[in-house]
C-alpha positions in Angstrom: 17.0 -12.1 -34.0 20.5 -11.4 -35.0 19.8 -7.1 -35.4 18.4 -7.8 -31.9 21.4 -9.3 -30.1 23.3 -6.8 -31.9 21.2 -4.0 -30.4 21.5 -5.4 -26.8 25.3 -6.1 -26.9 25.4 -2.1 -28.0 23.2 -1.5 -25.5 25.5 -3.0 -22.6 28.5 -1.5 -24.1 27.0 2.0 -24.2 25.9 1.7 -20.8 29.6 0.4 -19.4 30.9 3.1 -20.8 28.6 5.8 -19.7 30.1 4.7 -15.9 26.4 2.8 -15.3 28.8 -0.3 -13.5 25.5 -2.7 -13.2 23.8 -1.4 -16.1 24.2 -4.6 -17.9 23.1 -6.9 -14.6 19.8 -4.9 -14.2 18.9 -5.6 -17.7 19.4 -9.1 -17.6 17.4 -9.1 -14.4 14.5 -7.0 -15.9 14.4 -9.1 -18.8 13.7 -12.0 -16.7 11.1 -10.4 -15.3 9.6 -9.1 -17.7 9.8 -13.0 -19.6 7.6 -14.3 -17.3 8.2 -13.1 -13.8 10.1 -16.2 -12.4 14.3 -16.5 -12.5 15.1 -19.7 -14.2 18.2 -21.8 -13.6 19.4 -20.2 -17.1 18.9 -17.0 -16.2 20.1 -17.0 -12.6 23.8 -18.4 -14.2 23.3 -15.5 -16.3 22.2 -13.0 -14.0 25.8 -14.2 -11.5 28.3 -13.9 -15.1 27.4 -10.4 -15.3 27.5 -9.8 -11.5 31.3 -11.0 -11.6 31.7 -8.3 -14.6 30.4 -5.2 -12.5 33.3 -4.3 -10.1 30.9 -2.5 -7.8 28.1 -5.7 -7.7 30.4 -8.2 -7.5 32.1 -6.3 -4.4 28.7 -6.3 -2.6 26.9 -9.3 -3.8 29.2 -12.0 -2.2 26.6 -14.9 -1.5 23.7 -16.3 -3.3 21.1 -15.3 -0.4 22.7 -10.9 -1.4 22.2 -12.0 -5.1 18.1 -13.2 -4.1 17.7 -10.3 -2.1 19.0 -8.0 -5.2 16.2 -9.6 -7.5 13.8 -9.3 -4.8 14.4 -5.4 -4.5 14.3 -4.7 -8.2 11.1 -6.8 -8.4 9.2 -5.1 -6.0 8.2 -1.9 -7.8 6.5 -4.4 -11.0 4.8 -6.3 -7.3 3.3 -2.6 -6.3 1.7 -1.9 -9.9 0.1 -6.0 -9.6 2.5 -7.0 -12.8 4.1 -9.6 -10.8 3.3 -11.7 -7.6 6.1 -11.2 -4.7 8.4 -12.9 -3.5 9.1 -13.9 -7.0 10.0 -17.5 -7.6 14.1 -18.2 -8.5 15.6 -21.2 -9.4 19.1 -22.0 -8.6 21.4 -23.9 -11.2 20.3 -27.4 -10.2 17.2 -26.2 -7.7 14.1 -26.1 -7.9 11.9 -23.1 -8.3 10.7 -21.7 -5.0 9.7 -18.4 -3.9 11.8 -16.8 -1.3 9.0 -17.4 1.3 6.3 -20.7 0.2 3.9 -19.9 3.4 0.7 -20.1 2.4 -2.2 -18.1 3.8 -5.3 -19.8 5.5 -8.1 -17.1 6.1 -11.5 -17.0 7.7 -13.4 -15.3 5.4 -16.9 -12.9 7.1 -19.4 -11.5 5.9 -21.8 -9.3 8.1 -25.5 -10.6 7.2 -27.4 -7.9 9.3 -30.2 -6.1 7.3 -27.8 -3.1 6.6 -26.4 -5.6 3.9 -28.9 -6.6 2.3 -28.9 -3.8 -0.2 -25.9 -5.1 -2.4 -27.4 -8.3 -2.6 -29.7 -7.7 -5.7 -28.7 -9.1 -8.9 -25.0 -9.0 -9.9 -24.6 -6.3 -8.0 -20.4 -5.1 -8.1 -20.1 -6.5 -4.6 -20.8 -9.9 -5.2 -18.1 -9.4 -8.4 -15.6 -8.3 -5.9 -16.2 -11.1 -3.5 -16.1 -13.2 -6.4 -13.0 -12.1 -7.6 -10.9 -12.2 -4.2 -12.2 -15.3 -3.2 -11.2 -16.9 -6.8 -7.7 -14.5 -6.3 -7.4 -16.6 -2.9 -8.0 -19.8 -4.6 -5.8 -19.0 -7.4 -2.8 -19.4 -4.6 -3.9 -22.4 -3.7 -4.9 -21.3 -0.1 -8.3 -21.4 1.9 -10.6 -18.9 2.9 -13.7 -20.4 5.1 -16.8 -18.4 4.7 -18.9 -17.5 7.6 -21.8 -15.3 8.3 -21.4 -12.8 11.3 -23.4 -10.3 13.2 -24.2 -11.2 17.1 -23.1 -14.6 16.1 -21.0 -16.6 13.6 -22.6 -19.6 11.0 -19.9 -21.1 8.9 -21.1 -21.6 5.6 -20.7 -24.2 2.8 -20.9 -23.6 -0.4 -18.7 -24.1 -3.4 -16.6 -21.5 -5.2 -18.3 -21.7 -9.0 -21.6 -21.4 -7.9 -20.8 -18.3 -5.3 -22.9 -15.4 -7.1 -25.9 -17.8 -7.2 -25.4 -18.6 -3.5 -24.9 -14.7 -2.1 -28.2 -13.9 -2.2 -30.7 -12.0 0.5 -32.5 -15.0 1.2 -29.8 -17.2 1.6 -28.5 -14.4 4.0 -31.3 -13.8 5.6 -31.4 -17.8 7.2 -28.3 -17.9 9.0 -29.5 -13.9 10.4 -29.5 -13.7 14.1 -32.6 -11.7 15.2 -32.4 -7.7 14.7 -31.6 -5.7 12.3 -28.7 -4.0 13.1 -25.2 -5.0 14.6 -22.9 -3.7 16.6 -19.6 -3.4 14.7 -17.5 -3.0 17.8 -18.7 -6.5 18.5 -18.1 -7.8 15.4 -14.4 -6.9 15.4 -14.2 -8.0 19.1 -15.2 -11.4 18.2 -13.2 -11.6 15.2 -10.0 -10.5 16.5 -10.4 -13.4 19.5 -10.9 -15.5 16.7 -7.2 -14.4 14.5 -5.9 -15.1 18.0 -7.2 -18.5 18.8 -7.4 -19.9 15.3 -4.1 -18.1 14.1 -6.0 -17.0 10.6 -6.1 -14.2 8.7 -9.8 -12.5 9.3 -11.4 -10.9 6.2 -14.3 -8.7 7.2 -16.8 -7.3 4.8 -19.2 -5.0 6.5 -20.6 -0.8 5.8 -18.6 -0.6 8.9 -21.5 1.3 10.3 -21.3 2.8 13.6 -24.5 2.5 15.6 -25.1 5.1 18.2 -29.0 5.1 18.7 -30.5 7.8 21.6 -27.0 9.5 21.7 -25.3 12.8 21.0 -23.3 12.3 17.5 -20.6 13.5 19.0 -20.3 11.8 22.8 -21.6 8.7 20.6 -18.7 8.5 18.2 -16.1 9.2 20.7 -17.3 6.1 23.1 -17.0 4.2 19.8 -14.1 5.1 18.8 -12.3 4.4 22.5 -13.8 1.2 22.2 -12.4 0.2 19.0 -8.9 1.7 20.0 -9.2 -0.4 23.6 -9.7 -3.9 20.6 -7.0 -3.6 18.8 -4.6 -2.4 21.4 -5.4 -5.7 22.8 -4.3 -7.2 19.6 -1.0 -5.6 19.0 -0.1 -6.0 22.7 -0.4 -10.3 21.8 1.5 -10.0 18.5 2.9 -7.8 15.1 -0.3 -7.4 14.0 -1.6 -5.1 10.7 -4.9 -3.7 9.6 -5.7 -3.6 6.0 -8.8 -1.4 5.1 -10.0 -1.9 1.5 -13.0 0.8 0.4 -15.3 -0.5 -2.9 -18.4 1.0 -4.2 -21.5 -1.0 -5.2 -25.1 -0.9 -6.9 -27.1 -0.5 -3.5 -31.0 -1.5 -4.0 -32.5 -2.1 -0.4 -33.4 -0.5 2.9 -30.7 2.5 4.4 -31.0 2.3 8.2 -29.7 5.9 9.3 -28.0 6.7 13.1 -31.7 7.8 14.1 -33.3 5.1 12.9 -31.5 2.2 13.0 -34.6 0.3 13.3 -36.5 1.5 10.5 -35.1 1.4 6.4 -35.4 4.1 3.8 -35.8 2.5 0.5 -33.2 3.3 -1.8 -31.0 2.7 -5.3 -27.7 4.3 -5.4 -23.9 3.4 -5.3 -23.0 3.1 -2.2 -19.8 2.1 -0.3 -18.5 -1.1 1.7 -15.4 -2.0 3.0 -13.2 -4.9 3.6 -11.0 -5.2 6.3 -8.0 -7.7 7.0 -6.6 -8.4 9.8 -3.9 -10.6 10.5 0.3 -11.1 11.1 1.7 -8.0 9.6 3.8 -9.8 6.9 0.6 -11.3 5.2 -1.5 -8.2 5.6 1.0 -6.0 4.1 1.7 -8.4 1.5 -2.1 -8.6 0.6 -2.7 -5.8 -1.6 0.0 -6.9 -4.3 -0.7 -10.7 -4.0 -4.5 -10.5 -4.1 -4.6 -8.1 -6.8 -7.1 -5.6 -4.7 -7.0 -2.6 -7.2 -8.6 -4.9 -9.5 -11.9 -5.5 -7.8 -14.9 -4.3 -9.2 -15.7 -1.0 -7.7 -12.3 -0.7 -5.5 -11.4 3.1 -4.6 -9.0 3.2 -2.3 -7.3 1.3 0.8 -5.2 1.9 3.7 -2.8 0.0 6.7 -2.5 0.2 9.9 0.8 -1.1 11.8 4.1 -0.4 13.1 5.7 1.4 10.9 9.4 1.5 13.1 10.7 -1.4 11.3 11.3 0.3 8.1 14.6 0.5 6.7 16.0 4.0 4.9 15.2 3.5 1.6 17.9 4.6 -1.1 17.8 8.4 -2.4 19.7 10.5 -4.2 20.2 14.2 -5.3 19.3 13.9 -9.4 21.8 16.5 -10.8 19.4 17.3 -14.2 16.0 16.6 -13.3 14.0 19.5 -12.2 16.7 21.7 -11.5 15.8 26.0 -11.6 19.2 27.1 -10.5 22.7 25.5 -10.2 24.6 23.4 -7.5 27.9 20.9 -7.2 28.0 18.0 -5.7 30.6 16.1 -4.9 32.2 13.8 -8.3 32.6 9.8 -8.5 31.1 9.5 -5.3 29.6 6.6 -6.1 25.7 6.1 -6.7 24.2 8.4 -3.9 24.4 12.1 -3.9 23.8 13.0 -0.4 25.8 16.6 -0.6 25.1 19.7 -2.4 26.9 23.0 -2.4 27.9 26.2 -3.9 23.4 26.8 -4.6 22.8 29.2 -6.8 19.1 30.7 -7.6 17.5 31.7 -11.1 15.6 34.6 -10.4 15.3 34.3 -6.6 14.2 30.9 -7.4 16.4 27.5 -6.5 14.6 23.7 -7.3 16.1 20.6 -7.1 14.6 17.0 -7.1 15.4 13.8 -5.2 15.1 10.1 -6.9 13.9 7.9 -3.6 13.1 4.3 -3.7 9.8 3.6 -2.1 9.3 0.0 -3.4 9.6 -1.2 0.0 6.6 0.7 1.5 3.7 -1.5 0.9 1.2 2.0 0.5 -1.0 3.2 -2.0 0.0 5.1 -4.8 -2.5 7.8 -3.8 -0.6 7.6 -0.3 3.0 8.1 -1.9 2.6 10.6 -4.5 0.3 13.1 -1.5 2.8 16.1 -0.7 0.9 16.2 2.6 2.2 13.0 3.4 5.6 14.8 3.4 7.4 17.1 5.7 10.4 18.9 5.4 12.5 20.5 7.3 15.7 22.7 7.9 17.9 22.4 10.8 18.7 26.5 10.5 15.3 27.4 9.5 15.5 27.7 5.8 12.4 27.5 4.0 12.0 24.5 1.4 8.7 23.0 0.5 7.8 19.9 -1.6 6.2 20.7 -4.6 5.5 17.7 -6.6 6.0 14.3 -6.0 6.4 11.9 -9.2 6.4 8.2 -9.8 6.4 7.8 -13.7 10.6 8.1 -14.1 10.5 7.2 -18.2 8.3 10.6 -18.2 10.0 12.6 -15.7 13.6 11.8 -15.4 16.0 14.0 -17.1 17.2 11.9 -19.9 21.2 12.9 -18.4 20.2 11.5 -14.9 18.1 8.6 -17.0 21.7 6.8 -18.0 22.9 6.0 -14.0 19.6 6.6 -12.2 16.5 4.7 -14.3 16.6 1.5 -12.2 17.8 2.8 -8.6 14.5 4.3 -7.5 11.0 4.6 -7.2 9.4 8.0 -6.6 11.2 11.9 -7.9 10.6 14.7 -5.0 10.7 18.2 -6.3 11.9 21.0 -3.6 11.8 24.5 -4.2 12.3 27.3 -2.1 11.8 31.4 -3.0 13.3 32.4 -0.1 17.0 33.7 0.5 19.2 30.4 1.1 21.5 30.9 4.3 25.6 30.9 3.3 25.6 28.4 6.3 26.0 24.4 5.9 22.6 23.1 6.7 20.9 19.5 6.7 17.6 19.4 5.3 15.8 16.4 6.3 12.6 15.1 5.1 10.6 12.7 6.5 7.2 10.2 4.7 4.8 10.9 7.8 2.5 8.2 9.0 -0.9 10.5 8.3 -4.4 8.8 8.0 -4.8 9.3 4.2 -7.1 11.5 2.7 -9.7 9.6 1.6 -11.0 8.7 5.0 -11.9 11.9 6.1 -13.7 12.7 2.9 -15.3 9.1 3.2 -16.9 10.1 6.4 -20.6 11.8 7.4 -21.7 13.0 10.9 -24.9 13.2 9.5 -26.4 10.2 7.4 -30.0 11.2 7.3 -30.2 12.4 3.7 -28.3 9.6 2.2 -28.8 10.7 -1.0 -26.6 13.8 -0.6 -23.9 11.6 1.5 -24.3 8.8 -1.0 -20.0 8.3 -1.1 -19.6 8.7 2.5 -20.3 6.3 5.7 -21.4 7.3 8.8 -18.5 7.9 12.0 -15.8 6.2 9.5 -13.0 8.8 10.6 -13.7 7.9 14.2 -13.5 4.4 13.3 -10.4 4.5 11.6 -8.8 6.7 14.3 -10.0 4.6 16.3 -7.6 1.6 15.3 -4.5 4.2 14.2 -4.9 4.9 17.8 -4.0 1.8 19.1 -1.1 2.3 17.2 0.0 5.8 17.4 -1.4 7.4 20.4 -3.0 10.7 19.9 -0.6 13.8 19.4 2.5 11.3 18.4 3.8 11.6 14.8 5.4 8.4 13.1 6.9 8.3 10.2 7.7 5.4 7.3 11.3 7.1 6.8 13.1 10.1 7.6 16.4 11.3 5.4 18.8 14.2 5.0 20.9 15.7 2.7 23.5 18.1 3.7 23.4 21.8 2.0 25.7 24.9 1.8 25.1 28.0 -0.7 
């Protein structure tokens, strides 16, 4: 115990000294963290003694509400991988411990029962383990999720949470089924959204999300869909700050496939096949969802995306690294403080000049696969010069150069790499770059025109890109690019 307090006091020294002026505070605070993600009355005394002792914290921390805000930030990245559960609760010397915001979440929880569904329903199939699991997740925060079967109507269901894999099963489903066996999903979200409106709940909708378009050209049939869908949910955001949370899981399927010819008539099959949940709700407790419900651990979860405005987004932290990366040489400007915003006097290795950026994304509430896409990225010069992204990094203990590791380990997120082959203009220029507001990847290779052979489109569901852009839509109108952030160094060679 003693060689370890011995260690940590060297540690705080070294990193004083190495110019790192809230070196020591972040470790206390990760410490905490790391303890048992909560900020005890101890600790927060602690936390404020070593704020007074960094000149540049103490300068900018100046009330207890900048000092919760400071915990909050450096929390968020461990809330992005699902270590800890945001807003983290602190306790005040004296106070009580309370997270930063106590709301609780109420949620109406659907499930589409149409004969499409009946297919994961067979044994302990990896759908009713996810279903399990979020609904035990919900429950876990002491906060309600009422179950109700939908398709042309809604039947709220009773049942209780322990027994729930015994209770989900086809014939149980198969009671409360309207007549029919396939469903409009256009009405499904129409009656749902009236219902987040009137009831004021969170609406989670589990559903193949199946577009049905009997009798009509694929093509004319999709695009009435999608209009339809984007006419919903502009509806919805013109009544409120509203998000869209799309969550795509895989499953055992054993059942009848009803194709967009045949809608009427099932093919017997057994193979994985996808679902999707969707939540819609306030934007606060839809972004929040995928951290606080732990989705990436559901059984089968691939992938998920959200849908809102994006404009309210802050610019995130970033800085030029001066080590990391770098093929070539460049100055920037000395004790400037902990951003780097400036670079000059560029020099190329062998007609080749790369630098890398450290940028804090913590506050985007996106998918790793999301933030780490260079397509998701643009860059751009304001003379013309050509520099393209050519990685984008979020493991910094790997990456960072261990120079840059002393004053930069804590203040960021994400490492872009930028390159360029090309001759570098002698005149200043500002190279900005911008974290566009694409529809991820994975949607459009989730998608089929073409469903009849569902053995060879086994991963994909039928019209899902024109459902999809059919809600970004609503919020981005067709031929408008929006982006999460947009910064900009300045340059000169």
């Amino acid at each position: 115990m003693r060689k370890f307090l011995v260690f940590s006091i060297l540690a705080i020294i070294l990193l004083s000294a190495c110019g790192s002026d809230d070196g020591a505070t972040r470790m206390v605070v990760n410490k905490a963290l790391n303890n048992d993600g909560e900020i005890s009355g101890e600790e927060w005394e602690e936390i404020k003694l070593e704020i007074g002792n960094s000149q540049k914290l103490s300068r900018d921390l100046t009330s207890d509400a900048k000092i919760e805000a400071f915990i909050q930030s450096m929390a968020k990245s461990k809330c992005r991988s699902g270590k800890l559960d945001c807003p983290i609760a602190i306790t005040k010397s004296g106070g009580s411990s309370q997270p930063a915001t106590t709301q609780k979440s109420s949620f109406n929880f659907y499930f589409e029962n149409s004969a499409s569904m009946d297919g994961y329903l067979n044994g302990n199939s990896d759908f009713k383990k996810a279903l399990f699991r979020l609904l035990t997740s919900i429950n876990g925060h002491d906060e309600q999720a009422q179950l109700k079967f939908i398709n042309k109507e809604i039947k709220e269901v009773n049942y209780e949470l322990s027994k729930f894999m015994d209770f989900l099963t086809i014939d149980a489903v198969r009671k409360n089924r309207a007549k029919g066996t396939s469903t409009d999903i256009n009405q499904i979200l129409e009656t749902t959204t009236k219902q987040v409106l009137k009831d004021k709940k969170t609406a989670i909708v589990v559903s193949d999300f199946l577009y049905s378009i009997s009798g009509q050209d694929v093509q004319a049939g999709l695009g009435g869909q999608q209009s339809a869908t984007t006419l919903l949910f502009q509806n919805l955001k013109k009544r409120g700050d509203f998000a869209v949370l799309v969550i795509k899981c895989m499953s055992n399927f054993d059942g009848n496939y009803y194709d967009f010819k045949n809608p009427n008539k099932g093919k017997k099959i057994k193979i994985p096949r996808p679902y999707y949940i969707w939540v819609i709700g306030k934007k606060d407790e839809v972004l929040r969802f995928p951290s606080r419900y732990r989705i990436s651990e559901l059984e089968g979860y691939e992938d998920h995306a959200l849908v809102y405005d994006v404009s309210s987004h802050d610019k995130p932290y970033f800085t030029v690294l001066p080590r990391t990366e770098r093929v070539g040489s460049f100055r920037y400007p000395r004790g400037g403080g902990e951003t780097i915003n400036k670079i000059t006097n560029l020099e190329p290795r062998k007609k080749e000049f790369q630098f890398s950026m450290l940028v804090d994304l913590g506050d985007l509430p996106l998918p790793a696969s999301y933030l780490t896409d260079r397509d998701n990225y643009k860059i751009t010069s304001d003379i013309g010069d050509d520099f393209e992204l050519v990685d984008v990094r979020d493991n910094l203990v790997r990456d960072l150069d261990n120079n840059d590791k002393v004053k930069f380990k804590d203040k960021g997120t994400h490492i872009l790499v930028l390159k360029t082959t090309e001759r570098i203009s002698p005149n200043e220029q500002k190279l900005n770059i911008q974290l566009v507001n694409n529809s991820p990847n994975w949607i459009q290779q989730s998608s089929t025109l073409d469903d009849t052979n569902i053995q060879s489109t086994r991963n994909k569901t039928f019209g899902l890109s024109y459902l999809l852009a059919g809600v970004e839509e609503a919020y981005v109108p067709k031929g408008v690019q929006s982006h999460f952030f947009d910064i900009s160094i300045k340059m000169k060679k």
